[in-house]
Gaussian input, Z-matrix of N, CA and C with variables (Angstrom, degrees):
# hf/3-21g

backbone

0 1
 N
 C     1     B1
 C     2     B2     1     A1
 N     3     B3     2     A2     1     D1
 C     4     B4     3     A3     2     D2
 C     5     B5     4     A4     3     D3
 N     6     B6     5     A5     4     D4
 C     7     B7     6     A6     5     D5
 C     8     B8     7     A7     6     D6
 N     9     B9     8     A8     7     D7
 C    10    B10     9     A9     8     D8
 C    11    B11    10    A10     9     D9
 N    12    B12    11    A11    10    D10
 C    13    B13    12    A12    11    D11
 C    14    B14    13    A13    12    D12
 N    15    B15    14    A14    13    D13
 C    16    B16    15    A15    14    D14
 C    17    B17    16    A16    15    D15
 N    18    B18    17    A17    16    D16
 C    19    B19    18    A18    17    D17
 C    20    B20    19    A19    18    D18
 N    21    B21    20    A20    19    D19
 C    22    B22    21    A21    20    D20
 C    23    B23    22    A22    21    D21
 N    24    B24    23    A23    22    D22
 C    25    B25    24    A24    23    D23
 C    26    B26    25    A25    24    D24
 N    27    B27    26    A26    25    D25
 C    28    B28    27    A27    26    D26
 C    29    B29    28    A28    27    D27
 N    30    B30    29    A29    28    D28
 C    31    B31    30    A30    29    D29
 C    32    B32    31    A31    30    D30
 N    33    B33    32    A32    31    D31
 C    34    B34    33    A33    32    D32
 C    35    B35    34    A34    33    D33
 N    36    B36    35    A35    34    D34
 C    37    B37    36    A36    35    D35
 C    38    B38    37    A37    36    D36
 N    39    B39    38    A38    37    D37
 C    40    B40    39    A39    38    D38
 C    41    B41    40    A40    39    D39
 N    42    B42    41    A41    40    D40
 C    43    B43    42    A42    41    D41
 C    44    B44    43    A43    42    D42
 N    45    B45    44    A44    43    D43
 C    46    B46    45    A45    44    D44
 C    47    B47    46    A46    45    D45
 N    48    B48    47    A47    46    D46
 C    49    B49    48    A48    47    D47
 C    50    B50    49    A49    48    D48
 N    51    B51    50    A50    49    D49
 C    52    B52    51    A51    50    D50
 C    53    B53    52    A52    51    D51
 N    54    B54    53    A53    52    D52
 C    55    B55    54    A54    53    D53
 C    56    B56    55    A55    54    D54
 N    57    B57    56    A56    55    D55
 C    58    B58    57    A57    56    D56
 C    59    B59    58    A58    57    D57
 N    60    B60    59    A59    58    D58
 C    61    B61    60    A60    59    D59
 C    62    B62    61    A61    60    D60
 N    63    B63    62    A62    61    D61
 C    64    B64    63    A63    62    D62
 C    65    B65    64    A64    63    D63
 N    66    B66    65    A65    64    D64
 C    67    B67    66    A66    65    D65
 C    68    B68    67    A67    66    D66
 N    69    B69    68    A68    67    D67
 C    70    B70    69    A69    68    D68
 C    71    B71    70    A70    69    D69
 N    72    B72    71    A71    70    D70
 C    73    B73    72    A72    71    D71
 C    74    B74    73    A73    72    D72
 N    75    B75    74    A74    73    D73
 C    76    B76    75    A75    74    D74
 C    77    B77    76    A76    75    D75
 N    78    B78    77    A77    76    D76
 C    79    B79    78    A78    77    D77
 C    80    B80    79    A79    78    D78
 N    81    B81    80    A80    79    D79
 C    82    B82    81    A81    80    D80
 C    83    B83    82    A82    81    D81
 N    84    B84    83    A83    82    D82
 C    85    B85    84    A84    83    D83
 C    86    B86    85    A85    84    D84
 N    87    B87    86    A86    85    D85
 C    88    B88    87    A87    86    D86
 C    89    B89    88    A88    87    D87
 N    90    B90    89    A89    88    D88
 C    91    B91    90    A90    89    D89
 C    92    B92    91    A91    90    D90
 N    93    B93    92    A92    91    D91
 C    94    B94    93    A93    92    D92
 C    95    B95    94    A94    93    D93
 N    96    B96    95    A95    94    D94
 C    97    B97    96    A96    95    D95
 C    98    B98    97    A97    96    D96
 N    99    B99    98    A98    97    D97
 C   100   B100    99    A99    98    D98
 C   101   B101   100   A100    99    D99
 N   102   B102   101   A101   100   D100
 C   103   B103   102   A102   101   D101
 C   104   B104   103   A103   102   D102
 N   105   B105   104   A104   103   D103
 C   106   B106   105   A105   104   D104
 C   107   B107   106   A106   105   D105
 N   108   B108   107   A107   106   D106
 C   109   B109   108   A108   107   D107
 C   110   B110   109   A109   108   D108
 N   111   B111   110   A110   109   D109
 C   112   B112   111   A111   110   D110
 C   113   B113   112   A112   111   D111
 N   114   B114   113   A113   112   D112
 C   115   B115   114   A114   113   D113
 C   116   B116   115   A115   114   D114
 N   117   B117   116   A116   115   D115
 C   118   B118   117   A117   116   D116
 C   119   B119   118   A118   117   D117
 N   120   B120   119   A119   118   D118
 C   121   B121   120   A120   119   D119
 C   122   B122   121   A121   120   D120
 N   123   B123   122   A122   121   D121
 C   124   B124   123   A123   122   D122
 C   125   B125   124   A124   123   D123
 N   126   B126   125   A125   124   D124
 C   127   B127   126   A126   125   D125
 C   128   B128   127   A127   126   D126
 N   129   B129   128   A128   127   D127
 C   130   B130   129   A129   128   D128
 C   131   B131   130   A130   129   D129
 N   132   B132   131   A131   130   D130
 C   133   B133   132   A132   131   D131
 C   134   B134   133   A133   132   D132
 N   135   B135   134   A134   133   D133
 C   136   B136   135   A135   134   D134
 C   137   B137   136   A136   135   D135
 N   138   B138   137   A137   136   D136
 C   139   B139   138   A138   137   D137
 C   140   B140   139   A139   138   D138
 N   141   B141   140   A140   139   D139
 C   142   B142   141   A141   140   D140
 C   143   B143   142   A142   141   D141
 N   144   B144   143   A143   142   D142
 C   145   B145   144   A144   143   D143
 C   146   B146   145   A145   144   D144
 N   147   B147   146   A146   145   D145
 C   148   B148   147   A147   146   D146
 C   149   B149   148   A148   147   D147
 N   150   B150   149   A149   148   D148
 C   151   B151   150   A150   149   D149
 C   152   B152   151   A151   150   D150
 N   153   B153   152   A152   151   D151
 C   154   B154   153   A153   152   D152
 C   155   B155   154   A154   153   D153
 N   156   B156   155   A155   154   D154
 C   157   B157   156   A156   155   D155
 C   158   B158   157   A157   156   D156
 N   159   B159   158   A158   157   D157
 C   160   B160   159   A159   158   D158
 C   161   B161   160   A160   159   D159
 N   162   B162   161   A161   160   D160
 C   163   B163   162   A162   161   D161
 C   164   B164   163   A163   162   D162
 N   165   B165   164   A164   163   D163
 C   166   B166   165   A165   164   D164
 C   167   B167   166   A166   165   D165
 N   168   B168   167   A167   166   D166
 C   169   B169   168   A168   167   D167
 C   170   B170   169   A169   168   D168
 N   171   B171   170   A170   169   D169
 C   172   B172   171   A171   170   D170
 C   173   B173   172   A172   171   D171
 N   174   B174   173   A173   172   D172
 C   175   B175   174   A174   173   D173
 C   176   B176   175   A175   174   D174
 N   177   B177   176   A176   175   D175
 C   178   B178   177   A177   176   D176
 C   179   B179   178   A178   177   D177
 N   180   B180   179   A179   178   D178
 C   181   B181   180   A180   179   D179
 C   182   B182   181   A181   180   D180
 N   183   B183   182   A182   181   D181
 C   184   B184   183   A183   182   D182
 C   185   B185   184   A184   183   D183
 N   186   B186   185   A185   184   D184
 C   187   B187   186   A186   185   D185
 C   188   B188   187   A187   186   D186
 N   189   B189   188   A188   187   D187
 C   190   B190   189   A189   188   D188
 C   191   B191   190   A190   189   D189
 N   192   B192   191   A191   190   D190
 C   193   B193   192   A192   191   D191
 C   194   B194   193   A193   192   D192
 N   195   B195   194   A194   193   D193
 C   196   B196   195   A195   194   D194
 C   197   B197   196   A196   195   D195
 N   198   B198   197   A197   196   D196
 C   199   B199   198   A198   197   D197
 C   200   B200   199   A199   198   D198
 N   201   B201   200   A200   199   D199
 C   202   B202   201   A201   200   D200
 C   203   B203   202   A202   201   D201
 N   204   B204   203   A203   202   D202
 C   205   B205   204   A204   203   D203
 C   206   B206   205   A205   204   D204
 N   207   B207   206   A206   205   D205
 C   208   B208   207   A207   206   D206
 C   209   B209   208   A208   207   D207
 N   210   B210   209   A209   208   D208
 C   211   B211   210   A210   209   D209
 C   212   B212   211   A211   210   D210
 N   213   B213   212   A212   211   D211
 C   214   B214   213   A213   212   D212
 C   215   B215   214   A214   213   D213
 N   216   B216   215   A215   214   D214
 C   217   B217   216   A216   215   D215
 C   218   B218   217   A217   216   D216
 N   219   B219   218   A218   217   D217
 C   220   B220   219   A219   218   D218
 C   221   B221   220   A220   219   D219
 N   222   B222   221   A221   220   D220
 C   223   B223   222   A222   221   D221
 C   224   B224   223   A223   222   D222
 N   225   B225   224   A224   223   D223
 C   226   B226   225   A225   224   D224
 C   227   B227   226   A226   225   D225
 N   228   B228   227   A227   226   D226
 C   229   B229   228   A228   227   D227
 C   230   B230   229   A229   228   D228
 N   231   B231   230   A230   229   D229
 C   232   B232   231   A231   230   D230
 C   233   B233   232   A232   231   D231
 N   234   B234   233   A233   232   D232
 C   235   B235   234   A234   233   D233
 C   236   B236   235   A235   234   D234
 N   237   B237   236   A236   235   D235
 C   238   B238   237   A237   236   D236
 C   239   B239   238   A238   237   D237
 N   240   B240   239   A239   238   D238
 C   241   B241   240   A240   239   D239
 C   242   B242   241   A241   240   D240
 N   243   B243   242   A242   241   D241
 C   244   B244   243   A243   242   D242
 C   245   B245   244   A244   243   D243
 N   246   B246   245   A245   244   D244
 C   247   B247   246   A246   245   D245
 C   248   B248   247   A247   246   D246
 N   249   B249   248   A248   247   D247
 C   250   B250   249   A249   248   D248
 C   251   B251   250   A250   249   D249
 N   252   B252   251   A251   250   D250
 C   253   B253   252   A252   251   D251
 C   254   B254   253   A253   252   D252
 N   255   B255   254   A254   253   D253
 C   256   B256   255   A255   254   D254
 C   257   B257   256   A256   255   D255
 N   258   B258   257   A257   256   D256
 C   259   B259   258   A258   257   D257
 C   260   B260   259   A259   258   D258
 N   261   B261   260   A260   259   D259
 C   262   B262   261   A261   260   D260
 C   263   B263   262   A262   261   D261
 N   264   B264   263   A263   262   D262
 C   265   B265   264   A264   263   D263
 C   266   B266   265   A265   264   D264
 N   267   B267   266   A266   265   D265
 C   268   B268   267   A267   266   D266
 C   269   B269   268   A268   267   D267
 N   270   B270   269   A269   268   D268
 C   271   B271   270   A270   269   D269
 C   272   B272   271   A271   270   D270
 N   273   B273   272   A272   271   D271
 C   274   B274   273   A273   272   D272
 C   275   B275   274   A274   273   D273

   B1=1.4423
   B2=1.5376
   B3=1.5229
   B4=1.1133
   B5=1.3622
   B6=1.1423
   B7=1.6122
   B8=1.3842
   B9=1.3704
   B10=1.8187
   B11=1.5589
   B12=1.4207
   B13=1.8645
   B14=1.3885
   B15=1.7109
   B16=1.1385
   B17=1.5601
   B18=1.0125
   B19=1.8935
   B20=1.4381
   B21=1.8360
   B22=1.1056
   B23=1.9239
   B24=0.9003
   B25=1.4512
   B26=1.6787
   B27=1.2931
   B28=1.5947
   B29=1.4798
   B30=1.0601
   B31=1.2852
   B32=1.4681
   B33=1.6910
   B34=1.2942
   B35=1.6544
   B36=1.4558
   B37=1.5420
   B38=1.6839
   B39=0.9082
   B40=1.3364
   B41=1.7679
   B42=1.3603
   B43=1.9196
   B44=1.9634
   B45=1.3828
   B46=1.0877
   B47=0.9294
   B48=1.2711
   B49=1.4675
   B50=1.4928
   B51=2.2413
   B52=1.5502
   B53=1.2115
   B54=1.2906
   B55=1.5694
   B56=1.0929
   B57=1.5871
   B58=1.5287
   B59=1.4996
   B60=1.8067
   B61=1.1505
   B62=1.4960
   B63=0.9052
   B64=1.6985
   B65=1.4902
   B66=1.5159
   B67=1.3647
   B68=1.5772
   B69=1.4673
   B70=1.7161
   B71=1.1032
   B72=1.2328
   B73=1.7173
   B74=1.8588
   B75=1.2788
   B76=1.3485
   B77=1.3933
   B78=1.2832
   B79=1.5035
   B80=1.9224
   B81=0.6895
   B82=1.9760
   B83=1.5630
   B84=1.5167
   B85=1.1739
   B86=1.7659
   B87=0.8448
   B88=1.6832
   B89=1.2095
   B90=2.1190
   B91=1.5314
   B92=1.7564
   B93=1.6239
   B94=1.4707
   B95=1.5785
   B96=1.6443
   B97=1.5635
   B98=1.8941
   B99=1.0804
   B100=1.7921
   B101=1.3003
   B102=1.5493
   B103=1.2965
   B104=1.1191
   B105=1.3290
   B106=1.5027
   B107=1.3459
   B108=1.6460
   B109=1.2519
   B110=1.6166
   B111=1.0154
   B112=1.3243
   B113=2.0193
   B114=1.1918
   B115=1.3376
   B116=1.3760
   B117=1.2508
   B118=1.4805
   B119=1.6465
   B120=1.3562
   B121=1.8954
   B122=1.5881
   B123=1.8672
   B124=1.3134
   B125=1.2434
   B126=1.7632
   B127=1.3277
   B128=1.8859
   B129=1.5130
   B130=1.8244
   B131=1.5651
   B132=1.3436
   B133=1.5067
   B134=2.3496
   B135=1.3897
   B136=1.9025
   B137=1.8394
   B138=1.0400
   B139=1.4058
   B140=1.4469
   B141=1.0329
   B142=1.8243
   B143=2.0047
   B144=1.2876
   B145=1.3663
   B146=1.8848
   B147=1.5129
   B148=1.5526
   B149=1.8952
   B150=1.3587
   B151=1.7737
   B152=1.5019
   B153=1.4083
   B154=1.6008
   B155=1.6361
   B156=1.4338
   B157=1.5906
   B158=1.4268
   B159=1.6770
   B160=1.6398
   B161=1.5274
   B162=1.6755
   B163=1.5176
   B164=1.4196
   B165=1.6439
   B166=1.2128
   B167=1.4415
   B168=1.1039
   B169=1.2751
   B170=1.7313
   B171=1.3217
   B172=1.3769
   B173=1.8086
   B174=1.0825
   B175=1.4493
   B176=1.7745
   B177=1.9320
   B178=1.6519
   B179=1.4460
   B180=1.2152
   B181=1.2504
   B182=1.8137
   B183=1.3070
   B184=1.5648
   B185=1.8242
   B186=1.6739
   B187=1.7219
   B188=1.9188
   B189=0.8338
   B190=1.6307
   B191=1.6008
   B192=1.6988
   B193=1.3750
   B194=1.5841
   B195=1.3557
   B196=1.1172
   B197=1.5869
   B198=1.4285
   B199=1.2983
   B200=1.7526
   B201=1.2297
   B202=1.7171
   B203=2.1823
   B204=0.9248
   B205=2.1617
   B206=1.7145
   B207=0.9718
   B208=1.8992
   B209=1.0307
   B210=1.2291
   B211=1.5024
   B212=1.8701
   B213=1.1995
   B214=1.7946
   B215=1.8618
   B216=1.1431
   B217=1.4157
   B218=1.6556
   B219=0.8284
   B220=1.5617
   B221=1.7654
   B222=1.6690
   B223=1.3596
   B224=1.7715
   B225=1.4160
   B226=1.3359
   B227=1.9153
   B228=1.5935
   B229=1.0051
   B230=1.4083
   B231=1.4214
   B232=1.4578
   B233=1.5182
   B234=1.4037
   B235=1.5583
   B236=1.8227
   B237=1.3382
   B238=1.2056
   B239=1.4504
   B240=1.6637
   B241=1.6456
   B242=1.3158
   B243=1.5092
   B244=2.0082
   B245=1.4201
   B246=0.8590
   B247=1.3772
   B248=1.4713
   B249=1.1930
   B250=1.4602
   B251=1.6613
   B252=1.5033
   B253=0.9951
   B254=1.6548
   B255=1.7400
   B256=0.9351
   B257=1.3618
   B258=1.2821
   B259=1.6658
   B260=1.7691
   B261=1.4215
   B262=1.7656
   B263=1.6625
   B264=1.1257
   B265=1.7518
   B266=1.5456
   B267=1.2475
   B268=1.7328
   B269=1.0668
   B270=1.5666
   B271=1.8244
   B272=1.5506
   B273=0.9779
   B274=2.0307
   B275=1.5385
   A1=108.79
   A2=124.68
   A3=122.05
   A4=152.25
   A5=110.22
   A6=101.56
   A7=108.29
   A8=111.05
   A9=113.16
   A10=115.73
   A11=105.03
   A12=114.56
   A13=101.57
   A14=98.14
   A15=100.30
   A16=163.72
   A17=124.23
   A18=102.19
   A19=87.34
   A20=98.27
   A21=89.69
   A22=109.63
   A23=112.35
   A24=112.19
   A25=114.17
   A26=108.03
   A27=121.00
   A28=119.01
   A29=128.41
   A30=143.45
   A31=100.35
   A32=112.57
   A33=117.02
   A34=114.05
   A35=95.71
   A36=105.74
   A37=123.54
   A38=112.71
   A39=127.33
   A40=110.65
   A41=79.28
   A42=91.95
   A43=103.20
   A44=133.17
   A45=113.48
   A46=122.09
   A47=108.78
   A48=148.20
   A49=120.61
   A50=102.17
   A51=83.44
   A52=156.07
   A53=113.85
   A54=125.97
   A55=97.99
   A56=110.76
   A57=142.62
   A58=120.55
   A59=133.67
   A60=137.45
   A61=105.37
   A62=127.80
   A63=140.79
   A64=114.35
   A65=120.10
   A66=98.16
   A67=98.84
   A68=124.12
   A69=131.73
   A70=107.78
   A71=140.87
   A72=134.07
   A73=75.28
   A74=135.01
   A75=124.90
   A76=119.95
   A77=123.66
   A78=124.15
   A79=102.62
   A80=112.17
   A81=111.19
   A82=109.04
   A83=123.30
   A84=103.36
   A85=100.50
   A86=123.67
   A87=131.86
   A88=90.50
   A89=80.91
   A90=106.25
   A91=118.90
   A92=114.01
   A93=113.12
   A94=121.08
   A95=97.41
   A96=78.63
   A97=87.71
   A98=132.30
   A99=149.11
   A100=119.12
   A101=151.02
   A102=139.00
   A103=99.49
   A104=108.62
   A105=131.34
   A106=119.47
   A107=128.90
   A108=123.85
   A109=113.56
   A110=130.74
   A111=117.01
   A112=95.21
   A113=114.82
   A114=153.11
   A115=123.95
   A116=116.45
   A117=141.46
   A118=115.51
   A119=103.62
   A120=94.37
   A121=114.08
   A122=107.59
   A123=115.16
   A124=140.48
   A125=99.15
   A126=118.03
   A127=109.93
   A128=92.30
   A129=104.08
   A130=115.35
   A131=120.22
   A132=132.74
   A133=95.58
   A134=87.85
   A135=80.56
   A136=111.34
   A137=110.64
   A138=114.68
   A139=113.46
   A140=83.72
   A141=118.64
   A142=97.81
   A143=91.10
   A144=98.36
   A145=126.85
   A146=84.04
   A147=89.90
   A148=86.02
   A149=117.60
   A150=124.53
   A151=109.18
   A152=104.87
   A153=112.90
   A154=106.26
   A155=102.84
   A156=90.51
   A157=114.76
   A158=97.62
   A159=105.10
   A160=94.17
   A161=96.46
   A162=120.92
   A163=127.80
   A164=119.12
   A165=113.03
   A166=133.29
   A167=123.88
   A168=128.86
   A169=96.34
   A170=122.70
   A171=131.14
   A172=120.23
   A173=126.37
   A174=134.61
   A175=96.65
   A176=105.93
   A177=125.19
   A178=116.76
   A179=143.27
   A180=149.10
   A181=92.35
   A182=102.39
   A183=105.98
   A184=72.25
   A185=117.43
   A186=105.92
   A187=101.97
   A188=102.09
   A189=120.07
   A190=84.25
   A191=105.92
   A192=116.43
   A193=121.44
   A194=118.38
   A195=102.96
   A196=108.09
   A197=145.93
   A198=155.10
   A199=102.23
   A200=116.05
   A201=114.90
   A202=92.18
   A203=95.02
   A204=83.92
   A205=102.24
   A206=97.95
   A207=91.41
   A208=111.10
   A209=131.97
   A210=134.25
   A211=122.41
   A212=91.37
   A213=102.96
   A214=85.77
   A215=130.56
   A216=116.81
   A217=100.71
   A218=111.45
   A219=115.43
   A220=114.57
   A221=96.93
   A222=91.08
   A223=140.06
   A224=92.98
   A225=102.73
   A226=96.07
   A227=112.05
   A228=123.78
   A229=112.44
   A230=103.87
   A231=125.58
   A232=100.45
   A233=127.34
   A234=113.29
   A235=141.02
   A236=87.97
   A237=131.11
   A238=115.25
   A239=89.55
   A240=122.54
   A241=104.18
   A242=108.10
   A243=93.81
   A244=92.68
   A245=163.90
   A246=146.71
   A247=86.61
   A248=119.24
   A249=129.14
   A250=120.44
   A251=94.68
   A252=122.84
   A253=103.00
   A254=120.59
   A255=114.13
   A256=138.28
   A257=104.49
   A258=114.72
   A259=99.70
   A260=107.54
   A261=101.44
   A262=103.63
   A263=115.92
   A264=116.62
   A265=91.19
   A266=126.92
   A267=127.55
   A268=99.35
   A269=144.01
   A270=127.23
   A271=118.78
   A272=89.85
   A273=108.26
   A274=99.93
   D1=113.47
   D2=154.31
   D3=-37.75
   D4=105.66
   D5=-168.72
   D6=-82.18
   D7=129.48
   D8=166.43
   D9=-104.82
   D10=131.52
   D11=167.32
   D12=-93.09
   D13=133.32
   D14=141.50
   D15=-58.43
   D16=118.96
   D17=-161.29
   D18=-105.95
   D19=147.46
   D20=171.68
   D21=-117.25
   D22=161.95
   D23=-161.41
   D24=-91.54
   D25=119.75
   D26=178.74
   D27=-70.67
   D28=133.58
   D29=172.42
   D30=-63.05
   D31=134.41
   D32=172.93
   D33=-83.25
   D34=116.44
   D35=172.75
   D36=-33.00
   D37=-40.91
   D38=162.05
   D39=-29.24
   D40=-94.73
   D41=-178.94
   D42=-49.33
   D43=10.58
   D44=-179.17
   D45=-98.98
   D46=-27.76
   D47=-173.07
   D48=-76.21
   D49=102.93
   D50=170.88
   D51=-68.16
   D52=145.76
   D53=-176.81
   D54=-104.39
   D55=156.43
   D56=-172.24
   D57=-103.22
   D58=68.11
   D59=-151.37
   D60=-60.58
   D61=161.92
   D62=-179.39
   D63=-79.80
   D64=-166.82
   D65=-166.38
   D66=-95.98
   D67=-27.06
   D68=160.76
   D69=-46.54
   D70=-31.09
   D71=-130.02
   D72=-126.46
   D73=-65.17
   D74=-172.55
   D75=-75.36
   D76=3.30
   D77=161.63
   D78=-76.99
   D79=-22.94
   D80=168.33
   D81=-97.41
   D82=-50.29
   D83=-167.96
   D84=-118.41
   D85=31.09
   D86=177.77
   D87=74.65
   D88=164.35
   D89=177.67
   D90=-94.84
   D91=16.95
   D92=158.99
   D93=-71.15
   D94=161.60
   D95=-170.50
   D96=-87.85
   D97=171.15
   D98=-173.15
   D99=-155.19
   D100=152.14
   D101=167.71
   D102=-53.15
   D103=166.98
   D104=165.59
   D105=-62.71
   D106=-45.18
   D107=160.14
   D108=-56.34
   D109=2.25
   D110=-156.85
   D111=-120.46
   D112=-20.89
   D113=148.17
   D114=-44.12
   D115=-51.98
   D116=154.30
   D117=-66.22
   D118=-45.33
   D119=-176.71
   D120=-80.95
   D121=-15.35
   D122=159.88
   D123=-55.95
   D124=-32.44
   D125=-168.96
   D126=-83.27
   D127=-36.49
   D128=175.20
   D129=-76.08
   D130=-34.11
   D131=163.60
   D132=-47.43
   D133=-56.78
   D134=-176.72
   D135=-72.39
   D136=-13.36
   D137=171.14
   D138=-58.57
   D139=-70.41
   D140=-169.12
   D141=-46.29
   D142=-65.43
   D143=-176.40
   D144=-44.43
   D145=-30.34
   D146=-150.37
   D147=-106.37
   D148=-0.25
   D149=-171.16
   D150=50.34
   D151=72.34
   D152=-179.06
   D153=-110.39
   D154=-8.19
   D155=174.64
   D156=-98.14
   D157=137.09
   D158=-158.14
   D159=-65.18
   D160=149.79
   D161=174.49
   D162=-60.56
   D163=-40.56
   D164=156.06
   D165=-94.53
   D166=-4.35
   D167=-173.69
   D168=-133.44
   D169=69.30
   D170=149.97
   D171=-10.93
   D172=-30.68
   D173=-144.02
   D174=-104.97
   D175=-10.87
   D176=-163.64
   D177=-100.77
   D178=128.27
   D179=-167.12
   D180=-113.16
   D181=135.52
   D182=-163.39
   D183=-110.95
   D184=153.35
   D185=165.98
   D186=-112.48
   D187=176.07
   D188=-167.40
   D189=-143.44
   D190=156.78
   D191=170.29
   D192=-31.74
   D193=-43.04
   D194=-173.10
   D195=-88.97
   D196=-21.96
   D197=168.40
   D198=-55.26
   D199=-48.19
   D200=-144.70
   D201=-75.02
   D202=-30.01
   D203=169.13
   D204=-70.44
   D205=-37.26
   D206=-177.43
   D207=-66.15
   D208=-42.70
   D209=-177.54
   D210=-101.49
   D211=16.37
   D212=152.44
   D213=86.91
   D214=19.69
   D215=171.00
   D216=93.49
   D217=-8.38
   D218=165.91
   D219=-60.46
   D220=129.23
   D221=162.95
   D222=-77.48
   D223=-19.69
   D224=177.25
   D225=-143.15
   D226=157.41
   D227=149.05
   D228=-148.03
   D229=178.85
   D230=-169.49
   D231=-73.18
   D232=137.33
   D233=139.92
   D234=-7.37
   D235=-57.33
   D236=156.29
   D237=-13.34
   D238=-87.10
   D239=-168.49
   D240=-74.40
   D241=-30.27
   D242=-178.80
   D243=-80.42
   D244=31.98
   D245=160.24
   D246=-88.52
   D247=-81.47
   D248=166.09
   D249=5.56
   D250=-77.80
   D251=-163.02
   D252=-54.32
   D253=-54.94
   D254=179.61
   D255=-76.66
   D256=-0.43
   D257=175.29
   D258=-62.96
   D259=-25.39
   D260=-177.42
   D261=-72.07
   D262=-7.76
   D263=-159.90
   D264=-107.81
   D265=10.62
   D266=-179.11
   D267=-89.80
   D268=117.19
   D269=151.11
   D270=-59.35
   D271=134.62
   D272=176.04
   D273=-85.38

């Protein structure tokens, strides 16, 4: 009988590591620098709050003044695409 171990799964150093948001990107989620996941749960906390995710299509980020510089002037994007989108709003 085979024995199986469990592995347990490591967080990528990457996403742990703070980043320094821009001056668009920290008017929603502040101007500290924070991981990137932590960046992301900021951005859905302002979603959520403010009811920016479209009503029929769940998967859609509707933007409001402060969203539409983050997302390139777009009125809506995908889940998807703001991941995307905001890696441009990270300083190097």
């Amino acid at each position: 009988m085979p024995t199986t171990t469990k592995t347990t799964r490591k967080a990528n150093p990457a996403l742990l590591k703070p980043v320094q948001p821009d001056a668009e990107l920290a008017a929603v989620v502040g101007s500290d620098a924070i991981p990137r996941s932590e960046i992301i749960k900021k951005l859905w906390d302002y979603i959520k709050k403010h009811k920016l995710q479209d009503e029929k299509n769940k998967r859609n980020i509707n933007a409001d003044a402060a969203l539409k510089p983050i997302f390139g002037g777009k009125d809506q994007v995908s889940m998807f695409e703001m991941t995307k989108l905001v890696s441009g709003h990270i300083v190097k």
